[in-house]
C-alpha positions in Angstrom: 0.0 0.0 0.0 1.3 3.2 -0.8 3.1 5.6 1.6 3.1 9.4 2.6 7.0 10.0 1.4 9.9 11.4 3.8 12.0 13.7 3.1 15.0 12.4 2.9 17.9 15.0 3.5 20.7 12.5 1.5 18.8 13.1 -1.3 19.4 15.7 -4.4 18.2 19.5 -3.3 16.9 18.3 0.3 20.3 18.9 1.6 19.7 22.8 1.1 16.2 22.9 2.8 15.7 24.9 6.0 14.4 22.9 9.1 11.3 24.6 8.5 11.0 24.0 5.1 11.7 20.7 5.3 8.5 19.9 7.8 6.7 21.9 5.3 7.2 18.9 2.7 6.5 16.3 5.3 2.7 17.9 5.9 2.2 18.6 2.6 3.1 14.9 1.4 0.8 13.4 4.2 -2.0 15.6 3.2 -1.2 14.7 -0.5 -0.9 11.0 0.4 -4.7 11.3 2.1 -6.0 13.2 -0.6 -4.9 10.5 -3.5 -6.3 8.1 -1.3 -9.4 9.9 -0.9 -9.6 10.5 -4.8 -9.5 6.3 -5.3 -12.3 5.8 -2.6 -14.6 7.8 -4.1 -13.2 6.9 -8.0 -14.8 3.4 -6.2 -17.9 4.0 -4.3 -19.0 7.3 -7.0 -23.0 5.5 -5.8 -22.4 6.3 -2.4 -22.2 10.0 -2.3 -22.8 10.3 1.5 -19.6 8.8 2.3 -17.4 11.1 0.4 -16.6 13.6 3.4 -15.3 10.4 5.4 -13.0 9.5 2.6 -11.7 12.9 2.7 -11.7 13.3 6.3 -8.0 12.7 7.3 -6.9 14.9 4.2 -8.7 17.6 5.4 -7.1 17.5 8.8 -3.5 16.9 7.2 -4.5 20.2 5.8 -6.2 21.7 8.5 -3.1 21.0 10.9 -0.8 22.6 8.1 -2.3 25.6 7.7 -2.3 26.1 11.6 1.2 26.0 11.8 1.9 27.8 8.4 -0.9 29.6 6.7 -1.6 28.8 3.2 -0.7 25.6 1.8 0.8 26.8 -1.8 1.5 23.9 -4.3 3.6 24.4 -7.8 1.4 22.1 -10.6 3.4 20.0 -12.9 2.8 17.8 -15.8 3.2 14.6 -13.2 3.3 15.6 -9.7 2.7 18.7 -7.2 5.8 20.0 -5.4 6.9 22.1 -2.9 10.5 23.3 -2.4 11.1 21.3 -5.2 9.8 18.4 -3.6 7.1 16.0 -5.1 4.7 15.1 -3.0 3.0 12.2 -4.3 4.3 9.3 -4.0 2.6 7.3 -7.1 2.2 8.2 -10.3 -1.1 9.8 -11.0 -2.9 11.9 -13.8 -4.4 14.4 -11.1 -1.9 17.0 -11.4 -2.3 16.5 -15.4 -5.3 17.6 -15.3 -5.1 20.6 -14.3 -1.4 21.5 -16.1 -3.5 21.1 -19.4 -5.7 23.3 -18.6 -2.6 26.0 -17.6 -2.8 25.8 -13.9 0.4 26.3 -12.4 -0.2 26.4 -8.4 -3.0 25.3 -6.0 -3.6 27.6 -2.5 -5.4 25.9 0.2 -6.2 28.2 2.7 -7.3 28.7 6.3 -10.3 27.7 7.3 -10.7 25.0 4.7 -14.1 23.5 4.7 -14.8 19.4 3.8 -18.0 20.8 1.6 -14.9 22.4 -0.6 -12.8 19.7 0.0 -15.5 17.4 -1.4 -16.0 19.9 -4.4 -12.3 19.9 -5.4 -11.7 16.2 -5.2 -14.8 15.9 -7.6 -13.7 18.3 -10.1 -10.4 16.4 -10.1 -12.6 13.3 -11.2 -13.7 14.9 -13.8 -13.2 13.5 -17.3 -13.8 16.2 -20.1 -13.3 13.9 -22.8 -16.2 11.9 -21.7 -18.5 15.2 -21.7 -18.0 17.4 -18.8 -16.3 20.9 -18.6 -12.8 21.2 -18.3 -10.8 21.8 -14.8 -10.4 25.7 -15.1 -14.1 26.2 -15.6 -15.7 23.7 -13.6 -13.2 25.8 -10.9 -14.6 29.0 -12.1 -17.9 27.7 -11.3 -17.5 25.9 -8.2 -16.2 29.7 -6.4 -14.7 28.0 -3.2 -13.7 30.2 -0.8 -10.5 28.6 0.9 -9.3 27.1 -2.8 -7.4 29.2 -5.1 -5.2 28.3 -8.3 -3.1 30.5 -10.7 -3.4 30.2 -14.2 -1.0 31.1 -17.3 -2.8 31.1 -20.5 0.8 31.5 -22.7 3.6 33.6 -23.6 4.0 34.5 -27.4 5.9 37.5 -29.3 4.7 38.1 -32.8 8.7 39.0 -34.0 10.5 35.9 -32.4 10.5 32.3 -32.5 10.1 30.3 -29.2 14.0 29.6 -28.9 14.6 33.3 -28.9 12.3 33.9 -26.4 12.5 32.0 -22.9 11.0 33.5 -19.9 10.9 31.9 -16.5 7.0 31.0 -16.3 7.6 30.3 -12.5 8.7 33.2 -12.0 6.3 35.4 -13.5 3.7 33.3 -11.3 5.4 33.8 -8.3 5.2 37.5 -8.9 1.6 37.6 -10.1 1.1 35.5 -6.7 3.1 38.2 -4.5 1.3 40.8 -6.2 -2.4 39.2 -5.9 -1.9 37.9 -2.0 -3.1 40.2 0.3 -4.2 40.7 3.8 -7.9 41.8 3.2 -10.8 38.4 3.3 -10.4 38.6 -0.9 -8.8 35.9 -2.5 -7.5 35.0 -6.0 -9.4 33.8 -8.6 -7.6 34.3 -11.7 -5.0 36.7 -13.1 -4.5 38.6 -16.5 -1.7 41.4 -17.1 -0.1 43.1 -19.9 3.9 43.2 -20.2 4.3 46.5 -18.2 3.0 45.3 -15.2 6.1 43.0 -15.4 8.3 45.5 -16.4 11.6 45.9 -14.0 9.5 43.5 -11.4 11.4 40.1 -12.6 15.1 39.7 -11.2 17.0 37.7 -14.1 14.3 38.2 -16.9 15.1 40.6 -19.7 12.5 43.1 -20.0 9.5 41.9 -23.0 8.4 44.5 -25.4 4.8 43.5 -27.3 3.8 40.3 -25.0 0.6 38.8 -25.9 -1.2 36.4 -23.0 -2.7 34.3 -25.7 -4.2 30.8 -24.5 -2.7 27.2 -26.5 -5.1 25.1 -26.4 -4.4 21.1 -27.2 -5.7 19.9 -30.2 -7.8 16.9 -30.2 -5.0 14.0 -31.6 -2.8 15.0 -29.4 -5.2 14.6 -26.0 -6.1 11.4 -27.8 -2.3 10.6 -28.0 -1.6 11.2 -24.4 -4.7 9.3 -23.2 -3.4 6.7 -25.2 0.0 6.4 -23.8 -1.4 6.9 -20.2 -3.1 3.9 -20.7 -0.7 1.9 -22.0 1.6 2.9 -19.5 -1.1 1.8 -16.8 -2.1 -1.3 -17.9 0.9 -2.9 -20.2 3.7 -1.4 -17.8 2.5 -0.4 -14.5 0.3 -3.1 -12.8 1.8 -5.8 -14.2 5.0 -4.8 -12.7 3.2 -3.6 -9.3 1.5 -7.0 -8.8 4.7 -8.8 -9.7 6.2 -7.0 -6.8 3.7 -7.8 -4.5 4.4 -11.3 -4.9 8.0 -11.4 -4.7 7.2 -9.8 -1.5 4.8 -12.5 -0.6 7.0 -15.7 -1.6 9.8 -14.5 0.5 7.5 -15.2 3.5 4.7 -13.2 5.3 5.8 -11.2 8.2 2.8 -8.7 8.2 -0.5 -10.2 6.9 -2.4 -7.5 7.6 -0.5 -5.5 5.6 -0.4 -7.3 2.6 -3.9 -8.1 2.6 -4.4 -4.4 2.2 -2.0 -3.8 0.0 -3.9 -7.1 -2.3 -7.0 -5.3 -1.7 -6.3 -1.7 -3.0 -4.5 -3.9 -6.3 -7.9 -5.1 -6.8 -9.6 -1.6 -6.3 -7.2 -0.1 -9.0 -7.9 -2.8 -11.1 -11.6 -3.0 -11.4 -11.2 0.5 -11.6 -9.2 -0.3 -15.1 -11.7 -3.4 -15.7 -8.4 -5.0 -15.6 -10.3 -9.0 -14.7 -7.4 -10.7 -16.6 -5.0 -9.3 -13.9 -7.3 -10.0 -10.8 -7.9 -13.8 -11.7 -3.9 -14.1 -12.2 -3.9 -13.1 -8.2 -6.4 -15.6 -7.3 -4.7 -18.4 -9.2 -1.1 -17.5 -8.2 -2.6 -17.2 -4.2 -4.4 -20.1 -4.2 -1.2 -21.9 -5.6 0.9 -20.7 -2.9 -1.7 -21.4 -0.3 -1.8 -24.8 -1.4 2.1 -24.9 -0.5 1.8 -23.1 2.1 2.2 -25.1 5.4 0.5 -22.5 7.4 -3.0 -20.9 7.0 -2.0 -17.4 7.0 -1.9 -17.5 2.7 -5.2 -19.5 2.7 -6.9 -16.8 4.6 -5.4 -14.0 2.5 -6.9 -15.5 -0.3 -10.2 -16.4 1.3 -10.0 -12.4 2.4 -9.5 -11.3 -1.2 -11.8 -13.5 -2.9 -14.3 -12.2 0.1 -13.6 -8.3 -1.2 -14.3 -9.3 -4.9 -17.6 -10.5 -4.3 -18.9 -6.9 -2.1 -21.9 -5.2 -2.8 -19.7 -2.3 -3.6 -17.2 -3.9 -6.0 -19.9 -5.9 -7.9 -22.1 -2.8 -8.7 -18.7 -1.1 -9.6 -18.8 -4.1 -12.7 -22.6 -3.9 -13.4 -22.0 -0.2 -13.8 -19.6 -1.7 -16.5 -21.3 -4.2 -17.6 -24.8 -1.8 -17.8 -24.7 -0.9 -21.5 -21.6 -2.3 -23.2 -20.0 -5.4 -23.8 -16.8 -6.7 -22.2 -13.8 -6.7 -23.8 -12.9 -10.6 -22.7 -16.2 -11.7 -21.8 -13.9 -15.0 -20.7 -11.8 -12.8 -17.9 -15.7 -11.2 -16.3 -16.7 -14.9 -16.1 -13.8 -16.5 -14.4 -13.7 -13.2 -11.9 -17.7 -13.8 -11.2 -17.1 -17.9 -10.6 -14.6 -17.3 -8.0 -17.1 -15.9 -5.4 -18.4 -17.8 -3.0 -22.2 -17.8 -2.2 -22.4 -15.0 -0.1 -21.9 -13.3 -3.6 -25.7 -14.5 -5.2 -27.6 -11.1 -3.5 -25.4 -8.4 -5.1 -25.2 -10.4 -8.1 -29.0 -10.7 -8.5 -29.2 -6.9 -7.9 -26.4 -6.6 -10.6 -28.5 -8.6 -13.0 -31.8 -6.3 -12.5 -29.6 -3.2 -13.9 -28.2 -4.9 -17.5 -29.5 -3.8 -20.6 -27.5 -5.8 -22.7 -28.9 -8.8 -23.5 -25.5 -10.6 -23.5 -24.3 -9.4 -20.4 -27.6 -10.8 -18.9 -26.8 -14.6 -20.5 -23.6 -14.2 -18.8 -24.2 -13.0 -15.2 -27.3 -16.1 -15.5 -24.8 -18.5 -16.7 -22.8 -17.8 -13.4 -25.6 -17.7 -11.3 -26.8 -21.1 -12.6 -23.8 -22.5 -11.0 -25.4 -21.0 -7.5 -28.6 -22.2 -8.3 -28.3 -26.0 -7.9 -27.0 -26.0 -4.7 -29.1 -22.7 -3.5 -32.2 -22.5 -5.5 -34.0 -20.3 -2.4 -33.4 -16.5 -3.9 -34.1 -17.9 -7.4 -37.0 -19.9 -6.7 -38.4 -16.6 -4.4 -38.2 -14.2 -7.5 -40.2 -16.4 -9.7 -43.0 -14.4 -8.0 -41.8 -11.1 -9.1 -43.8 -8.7 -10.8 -41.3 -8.1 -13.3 -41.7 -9.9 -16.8 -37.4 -10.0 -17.1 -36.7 -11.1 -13.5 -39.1 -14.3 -14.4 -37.6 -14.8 -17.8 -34.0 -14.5 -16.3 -34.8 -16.9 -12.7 -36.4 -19.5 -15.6 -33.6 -19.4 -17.7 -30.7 -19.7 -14.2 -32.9 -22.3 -12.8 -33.0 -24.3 -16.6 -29.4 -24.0 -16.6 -28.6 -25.9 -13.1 -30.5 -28.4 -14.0 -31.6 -28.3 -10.4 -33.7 -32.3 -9.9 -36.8 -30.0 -8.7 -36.8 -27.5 -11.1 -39.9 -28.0 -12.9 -41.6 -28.0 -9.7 -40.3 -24.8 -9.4 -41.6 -23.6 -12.4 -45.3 -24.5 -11.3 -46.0 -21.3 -9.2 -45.1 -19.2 -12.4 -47.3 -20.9 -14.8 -50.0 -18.7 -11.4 -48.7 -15.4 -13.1 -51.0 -13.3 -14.5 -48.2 -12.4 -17.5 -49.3 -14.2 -20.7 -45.7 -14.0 -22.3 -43.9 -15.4 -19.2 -46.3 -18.2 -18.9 -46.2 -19.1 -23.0 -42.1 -19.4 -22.7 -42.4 -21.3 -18.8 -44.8 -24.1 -20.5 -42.3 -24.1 -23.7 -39.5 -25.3 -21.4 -41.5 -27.4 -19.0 -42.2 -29.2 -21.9 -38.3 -30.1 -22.5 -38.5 -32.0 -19.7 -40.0 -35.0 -20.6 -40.9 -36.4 -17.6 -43.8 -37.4 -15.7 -44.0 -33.9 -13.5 -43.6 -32.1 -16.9 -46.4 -33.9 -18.5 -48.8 -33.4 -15.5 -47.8 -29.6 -15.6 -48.9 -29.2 -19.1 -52.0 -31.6 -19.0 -53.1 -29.1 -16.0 -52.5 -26.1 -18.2 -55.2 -27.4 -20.6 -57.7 -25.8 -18.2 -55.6 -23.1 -17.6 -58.1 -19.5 -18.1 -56.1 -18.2 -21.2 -56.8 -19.7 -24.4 -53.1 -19.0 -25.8 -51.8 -21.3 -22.9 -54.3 -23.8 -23.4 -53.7 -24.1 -27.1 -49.5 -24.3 -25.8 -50.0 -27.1 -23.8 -52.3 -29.1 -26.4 -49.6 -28.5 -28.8 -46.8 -29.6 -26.1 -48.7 -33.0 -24.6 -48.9 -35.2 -27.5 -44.6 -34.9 -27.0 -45.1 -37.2 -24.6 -46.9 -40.3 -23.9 -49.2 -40.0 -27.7 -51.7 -42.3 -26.4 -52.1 -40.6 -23.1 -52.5 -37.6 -24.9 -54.8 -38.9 -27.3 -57.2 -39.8 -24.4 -56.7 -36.5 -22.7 -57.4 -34.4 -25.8 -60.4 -36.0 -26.8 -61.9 -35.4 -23.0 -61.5 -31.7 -23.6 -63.1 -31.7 -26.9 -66.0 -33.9 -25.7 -66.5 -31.6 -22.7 -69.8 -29.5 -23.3 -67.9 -26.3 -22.4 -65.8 -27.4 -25.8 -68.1 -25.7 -28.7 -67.8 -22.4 -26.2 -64.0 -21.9 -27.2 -63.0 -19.9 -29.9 -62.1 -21.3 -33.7 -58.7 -21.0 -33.4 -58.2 -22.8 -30.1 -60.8 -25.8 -31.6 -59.0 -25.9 -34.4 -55.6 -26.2 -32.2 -57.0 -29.2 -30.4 -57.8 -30.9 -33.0 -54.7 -30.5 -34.3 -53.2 -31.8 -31.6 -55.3 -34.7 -31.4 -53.9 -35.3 -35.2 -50.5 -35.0 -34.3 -50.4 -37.8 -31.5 -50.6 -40.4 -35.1 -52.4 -42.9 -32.9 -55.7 -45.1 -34.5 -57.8 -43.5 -33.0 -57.1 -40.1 -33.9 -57.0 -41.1 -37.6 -60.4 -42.7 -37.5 -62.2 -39.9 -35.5 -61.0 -37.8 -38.4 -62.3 -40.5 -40.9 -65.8 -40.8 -39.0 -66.2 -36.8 -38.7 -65.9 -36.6 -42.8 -68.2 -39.3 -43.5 -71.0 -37.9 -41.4 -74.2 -36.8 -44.1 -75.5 -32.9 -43.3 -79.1 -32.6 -42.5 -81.2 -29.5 -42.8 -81.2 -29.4 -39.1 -77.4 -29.7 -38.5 -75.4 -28.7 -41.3 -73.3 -26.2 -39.7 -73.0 -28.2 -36.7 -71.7 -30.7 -39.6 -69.6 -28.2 -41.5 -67.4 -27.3 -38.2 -66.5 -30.6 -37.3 -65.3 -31.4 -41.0 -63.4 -28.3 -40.9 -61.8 -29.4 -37.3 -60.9 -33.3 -39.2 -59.1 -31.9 -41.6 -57.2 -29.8 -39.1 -56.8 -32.7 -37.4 -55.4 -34.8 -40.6 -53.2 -31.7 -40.9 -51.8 -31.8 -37.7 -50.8 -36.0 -38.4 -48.7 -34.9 -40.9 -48.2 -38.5 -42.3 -48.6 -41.0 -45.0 -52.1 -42.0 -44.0 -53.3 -38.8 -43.1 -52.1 -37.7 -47.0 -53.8 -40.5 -48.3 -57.0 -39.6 -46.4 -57.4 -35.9 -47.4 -56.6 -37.2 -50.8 -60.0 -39.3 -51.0 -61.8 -36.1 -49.5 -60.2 -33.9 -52.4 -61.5 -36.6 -54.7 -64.9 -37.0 -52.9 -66.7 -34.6 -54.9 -70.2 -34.7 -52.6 -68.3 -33.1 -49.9 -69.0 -29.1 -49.9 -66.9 -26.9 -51.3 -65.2 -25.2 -48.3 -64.1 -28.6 -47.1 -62.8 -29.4 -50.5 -60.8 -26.5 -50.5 -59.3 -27.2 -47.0 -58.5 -30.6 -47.5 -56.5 -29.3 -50.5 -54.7 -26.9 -48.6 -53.6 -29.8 -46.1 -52.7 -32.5 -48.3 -50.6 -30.1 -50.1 -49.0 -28.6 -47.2 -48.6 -32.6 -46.0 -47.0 -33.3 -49.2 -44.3 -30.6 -48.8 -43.6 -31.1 -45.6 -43.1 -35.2 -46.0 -41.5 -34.5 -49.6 -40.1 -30.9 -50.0 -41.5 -27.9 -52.5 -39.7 -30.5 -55.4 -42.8 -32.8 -54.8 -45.5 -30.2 -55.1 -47.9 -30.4 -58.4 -47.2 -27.4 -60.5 -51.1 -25.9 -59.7 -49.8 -25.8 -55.9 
């Protein structure tokens, strides 16, 4: 875990610093150390935004107890670091001071009297990412008006008659004057600074006096802020936490004298890599601990890695990923998948409040597929969300309970086939009917009195898939019930279908006995309807015989003209689908 730096007086310039100066550094690097680590607890937990303050809360007094003793804290900004006295005061690498360079900022005041509400305000502008949308530093600043922050910017030096290498002026300088000149002892405080070249006239010891200066602003074009975010990134992920976690574990395999310690220091390495959505690196750490805690004779590796599988599977951490996972596709699906199989079961809540906030379909099949593995040895908080009221909470329990291939599943699945959501139900009784055993056939022979037609007409369809001649028997009950003639065309004409399908006898001469019947004046619609429903039936046998009867109905030429026509249809459609579109009669 990273370190507030010492000074170290051996090393290059410290040697010159006053006593005084040289405690300056040492309070100004613990309150930098404080603030960096503030910056990465909220860069984590950006949801929880009532915890912020007590991120920042030791920052602010490392400030606080610096300003006490000295006044204002005044930082120089450069490209990689803040310093004072020529001192950096980070100790890591981090784009924060970047930020605000680019943007021409060349010192940061913290004053007396610093409040955390500011505090909080900085540290979020420093967040900020302009390339993803938001202002840039300077004017979010502006905007933000905090009483106890100031900064100093310089826009640019430029002469109209001379090239750059003619012209060199000490830019530090020229701020440390504009500071002097802008500080005073009244309750105003800077904001910004703009000045013409006589104000600077005879005021800078060691710079040549500047005749036509023009404050002109340079700003950086688009490729090269690409460029730079490129090689930031490169340098992070390629270079940097490779090498860091290599370290680590050098550190580990030459024996653990602080656990503690290490397990922090594994923990933040996980933090700054979820931050990068870095899960190739993070399941190298669980495979190289839980190969050294295999060796290990002791159990103080076992429970660092039991402690840092523990951290990857928080609430926290895991909306961190569904924040990720939200709206676009992983990079290597592979690496989000091994990371997610790792966690233990303590992991199934969060990751079933992950799964209710992905939009992308994908994303959703792969957080299920995980979750599947749960399932079969913890159905409870899948099985109690069948009863949701959301449509896609079903849809995605069905589909993680499928996929365990949990032994009671389709029992399971019985209290959703109670929803009221016609959808849900249709694709519930669709794989209920995959199952193929004796549960799944009494499920779907039940659903043939179910109160919505679409679901009744599902499981006709489903139950000759079965046992046909059970289905045969339990089809022509329904039809033969008096409440039958009540139901719609479509779902008479789906039963009979179905009692066509199950090929039996039986089914085959019911069709046969339903043609032959002779119309009366008193019952020729009656009569009509049920000739219609056999050939629906012969249409749902889809075989040899059936063919060969609708042929003698096309050929019968007493039988009316709308069953004619039907039994057409059907034998041609039979023939097709036995023979293929070569076998069809050209006036087909």
């Amino acid at each position: 875990m990273a370190q507030p730096q010492k000074a170290n007086p051996a090393a290059s310039g410290d040697a010159e610093l006053s006593p005084e100066a040289r405690e300056k550094v040492e309070m100004a690097k613990t309150f930098a150390f404080h603030l960096l680590k503030g910056i990465k607890q909220i860069g984590m937990y950006r949801h929880n935004e009532s915890r912020f303050p007590e991120f920042l809360g030791k920052a602010l007094e490392s400030v606080v107890a610096y300003n006490d003793k000295f006044g204002p804290l005044s930082m120089k900004v450069e490209q990689q670091n803040l310093t004072l006295h020529g001192e950096s005061l980070f100790s890591e690498d981090t784009p924060l001071p970047y930020k605000f360079f680019r943007d021409g900022i060349r010192q940061l005041i913290f004053r007396p009297g610093l409040q955390i509400e500011e505090l909080v305000t900085f540290t979020l502008i420093a967040l900020s990412e302009p390339e993803r949308g938001a202002e840039d530093v300077l004017a979010q600043l502006w905007r933000a008006s905090m009483e106890h922050v100031e900064y100093v910017v310089v826009e640019g030096f430029s002469m109209e008659t001379a090239s750059e290498e003619e012209v060199q002026v000490e830019v530090d300088k020229v701020v440390g004057y504009l500071y002097s000149r802008l500080t005073t002892n009244s309750d105003d405080y800077l904001r910004f600074a703009r000045v013409s070249a006589e104000d600077l006239d005879s005021k800078l010891d060691g710079v040549e006096q500047i005749r036509g200066l023009v404050v002109s602003g340079r700003h950086a074009s688009d490729e090269l802020k690409a460029k730079l975010q490129r090689e930031v990134t490169e340098e992070e992920n390629a270079r940097l936490f490779p090498k860091l976690v290599s370290a680590v574990f050098q550190v580990v395999e030459g024996g653990v004298e602080d656990a503690a310690l290490l397990e922090e220091i594994f923990v933040q390495l996980l933090d700054m890599l979820l931050i990068q959505d870095d899960f190739a690196t993070i399941n190298q750490i669980v495979l190289k601990l839980r190969a050294l805690s295999q060796r290990d004779s002791g159990a103080s590796l076992g429970k660092m890695l039991d402690n840092f599988l523990h951290k990857m599977g928080e609430e926290q951490r895991l909306m961190r990923m569904g924040e990720a996972l939200k709206t676009t596709r992983p990079k290597n699906p592979a690496d989000v998948t091994r990371y997610l199989q790792a966690l233990d079961r303590d992991a199934i809540f969060p990751l079933l409040a992950v799964l209710e906030t992905l939009e992308v379909p994908e994303n959703r099949v792969l957080l299920g597929d995980v979750l599947a593995g749960f399932a079969r040895e913890v159905p409870e908080p899948f099985v109690a969300r069948l009863s949701s009221d959301r449509p896609q909470t079903v849809r995605d329990m069905v589909y993680i309970l499928e996929k365990s291939n949990h032994p009671e599943r389709i029992k399971m699945f019985g209290q959703v086939l109670k929803s009221p959501n016609l959808v849900v139900k249709l694709e519930v009784l669709h794989i209920i009917g995959k199952g193929r055993t004796g549960e799944s056939r009494r499920m779907i022979a039940d659903a043939l009195n179910d109160p919505i037609s679409q679901v009744r007409m599902l499981a006709a369809k489903l139950l000759p898939e079965f046992d046909r001649d059970k289905a045969y028997s339990d089809l022509v009950r329904a039809v033969r019930d008096a409440s039958f003639d009540k139901k719609t065309p479509d779902e008479r004409a789906a039963f009979y279908s179905a009692i066509g399908s199950t090929g039996t006898p039986g089914a085959l001469s019911m069709m046969q006995q339903m043609l032959a019947v002779k119309p009366s004046l008193l019952n020729k619609k009656r009569v009509m309807d049920d000739k219609l429903l056999a050939i629906h039936g012969l249409a749902g046998a889809c075989s040899i015989q059936a063919y060969k009867i609708l042929q003698a109905v096309v050929e019968d030429k007493s039988q009316p003209l709308e069953v004619l026509t039907a039994a057409r249809k059907a034998m041609y459609q039979t023939r097709k689908t036995l023979f293929g579109d070569s076998a069809l009669p050209e006036e087909a």
